[in-house]
KEKE-3310 file (N, C-alpha, C; in steps of 0.2 Angstrom, whole numbers, plus 5000, padded with zeros to 4 digits):
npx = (5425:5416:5421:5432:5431:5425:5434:5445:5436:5437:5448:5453:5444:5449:5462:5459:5454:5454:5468:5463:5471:5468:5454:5455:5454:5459:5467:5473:5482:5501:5511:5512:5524:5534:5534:5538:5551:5556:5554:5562:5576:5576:5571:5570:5559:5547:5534:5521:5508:5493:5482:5462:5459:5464:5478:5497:5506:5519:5529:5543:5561:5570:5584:5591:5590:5578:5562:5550:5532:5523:5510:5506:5502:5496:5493:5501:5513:5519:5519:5506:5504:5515:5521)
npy = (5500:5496:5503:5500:5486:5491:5498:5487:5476:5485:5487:5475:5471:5479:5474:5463:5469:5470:5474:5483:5487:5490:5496:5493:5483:5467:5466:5478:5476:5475:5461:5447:5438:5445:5456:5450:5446:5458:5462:5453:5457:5464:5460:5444:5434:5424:5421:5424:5431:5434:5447:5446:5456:5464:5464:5463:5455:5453:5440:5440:5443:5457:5467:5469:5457:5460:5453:5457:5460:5464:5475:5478:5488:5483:5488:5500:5495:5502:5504:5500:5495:5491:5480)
npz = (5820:5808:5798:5797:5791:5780:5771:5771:5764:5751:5749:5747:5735:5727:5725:5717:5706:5687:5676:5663:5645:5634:5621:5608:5594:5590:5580:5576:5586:5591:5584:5596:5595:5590:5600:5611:5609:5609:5623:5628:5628:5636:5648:5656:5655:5659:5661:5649:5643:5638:5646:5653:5652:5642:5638:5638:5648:5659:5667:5677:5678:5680:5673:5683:5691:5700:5702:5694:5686:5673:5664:5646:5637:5622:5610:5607:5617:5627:5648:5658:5670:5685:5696)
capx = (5426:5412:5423:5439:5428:5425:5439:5446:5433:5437:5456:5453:5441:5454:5469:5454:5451:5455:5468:5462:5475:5464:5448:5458:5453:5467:5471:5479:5492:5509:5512:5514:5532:5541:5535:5542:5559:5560:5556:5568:5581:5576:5569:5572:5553:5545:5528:5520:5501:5486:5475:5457:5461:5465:5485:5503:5506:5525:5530:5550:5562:5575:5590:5595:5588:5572:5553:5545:5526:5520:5505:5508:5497:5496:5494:5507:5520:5517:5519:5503:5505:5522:5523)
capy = (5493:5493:5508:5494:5481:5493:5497:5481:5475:5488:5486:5466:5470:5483:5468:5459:5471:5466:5482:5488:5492:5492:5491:5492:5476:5463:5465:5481:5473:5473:5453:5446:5436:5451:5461:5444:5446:5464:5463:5447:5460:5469:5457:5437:5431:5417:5422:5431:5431:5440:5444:5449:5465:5467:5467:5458:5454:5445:5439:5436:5446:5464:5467:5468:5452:5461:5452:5461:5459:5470:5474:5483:5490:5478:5491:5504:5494:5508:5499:5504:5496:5487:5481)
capz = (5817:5801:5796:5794:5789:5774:5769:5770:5760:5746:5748:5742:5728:5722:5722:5712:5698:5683:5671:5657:5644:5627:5618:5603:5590:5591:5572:5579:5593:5592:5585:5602:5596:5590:5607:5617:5607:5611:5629:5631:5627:5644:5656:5659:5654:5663:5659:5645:5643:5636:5653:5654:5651:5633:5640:5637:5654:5660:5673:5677:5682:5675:5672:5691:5696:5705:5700:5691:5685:5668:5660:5645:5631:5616:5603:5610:5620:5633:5650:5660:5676:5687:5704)
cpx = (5422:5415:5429:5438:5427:5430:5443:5443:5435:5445:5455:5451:5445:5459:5467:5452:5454:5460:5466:5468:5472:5457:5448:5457:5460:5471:5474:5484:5495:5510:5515:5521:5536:5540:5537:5547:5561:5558:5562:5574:5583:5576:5570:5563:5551:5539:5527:5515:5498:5480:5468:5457:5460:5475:5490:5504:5513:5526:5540:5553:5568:5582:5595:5595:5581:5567:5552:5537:5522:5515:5508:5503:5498:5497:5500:5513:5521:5517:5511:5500:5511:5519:5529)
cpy = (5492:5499:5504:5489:5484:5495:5493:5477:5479:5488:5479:5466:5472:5478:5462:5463:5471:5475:5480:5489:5494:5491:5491:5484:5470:5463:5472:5481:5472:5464:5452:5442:5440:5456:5458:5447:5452:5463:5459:5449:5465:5465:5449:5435:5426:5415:5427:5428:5436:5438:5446:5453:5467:5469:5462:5460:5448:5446:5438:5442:5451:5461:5467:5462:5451:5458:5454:5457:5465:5470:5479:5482:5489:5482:5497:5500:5498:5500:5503:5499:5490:5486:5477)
cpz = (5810:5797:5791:5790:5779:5769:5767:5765:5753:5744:5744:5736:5722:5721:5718:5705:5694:5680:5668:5652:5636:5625:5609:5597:5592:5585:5574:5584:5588:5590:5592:5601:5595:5596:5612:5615:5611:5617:5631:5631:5633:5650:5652:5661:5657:5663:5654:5643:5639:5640:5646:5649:5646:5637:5638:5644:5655:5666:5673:5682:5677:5676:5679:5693:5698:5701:5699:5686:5682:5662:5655:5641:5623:5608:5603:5612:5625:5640:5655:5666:5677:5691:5703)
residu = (UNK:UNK:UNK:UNK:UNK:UNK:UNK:UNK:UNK:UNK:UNK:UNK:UNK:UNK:UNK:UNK:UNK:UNK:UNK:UNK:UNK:UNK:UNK:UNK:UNK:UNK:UNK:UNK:UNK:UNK:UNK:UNK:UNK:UNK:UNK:UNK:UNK:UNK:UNK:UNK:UNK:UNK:UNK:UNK:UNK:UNK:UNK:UNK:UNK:UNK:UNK:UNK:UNK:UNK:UNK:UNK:UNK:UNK:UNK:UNK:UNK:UNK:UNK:UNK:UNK:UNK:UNK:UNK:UNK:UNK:UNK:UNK:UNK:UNK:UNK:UNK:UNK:UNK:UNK:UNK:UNK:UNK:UNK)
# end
C-alpha cells in the first residue's frame, strides 16, 4: 500500500511540473505573431500563450480535427512536447 501511495504521489507531481523549453532571453524568440500566423496554417488555434516555462504553448485542434495541446520552443519552433 505505501508502495502505491508513492507512486501515486509522484505520478501527480509529475502531471504538475511545469516544461522547460528555454532559458534563451526573450529578445531572441521567434515574434510570437508571425509564429501564431504560421502555426494557424496547421492547426485551428483556440489558445496560444507564454507558460511558465519560457514556451508557446496552444491549445485547439490539427488538421484532423484531433485536440491537440503544444508547447514549442520560442526561439527554435522545435515542438518539445504534445499530448
Amino acid at each position: 500500500m505505501k508502495t502505491f501511495m508513492t507512486l501515486a504521489l509522484l505520478l501527480s507531481l509529475n502531471a504538475y511540473a511545469k516544461t522547460e523549453c528555454t532559458t534563451e532571453p526573450k529578445a531572441n524568440w521567434k515574434d510570437q505573431d508571425s509564429f501564431k500566423a504560421e502555426l494557424a496554417k496547421t492547426y485551428k488555434i483556440k489558445v496560444f500563450k507564454v507558460t511558465e516555462g519560457n514556451c508557446y504553448e496552444i491549445y485547439g485542434h490539427n488538421k484532423d480535427g484531433k485536440r491537440v495541446e503544444i508547447y514549442f520552443n520560442p526561439v527554435t519552433g522545435a515542438v518539445v512536447k504534445q499530448k
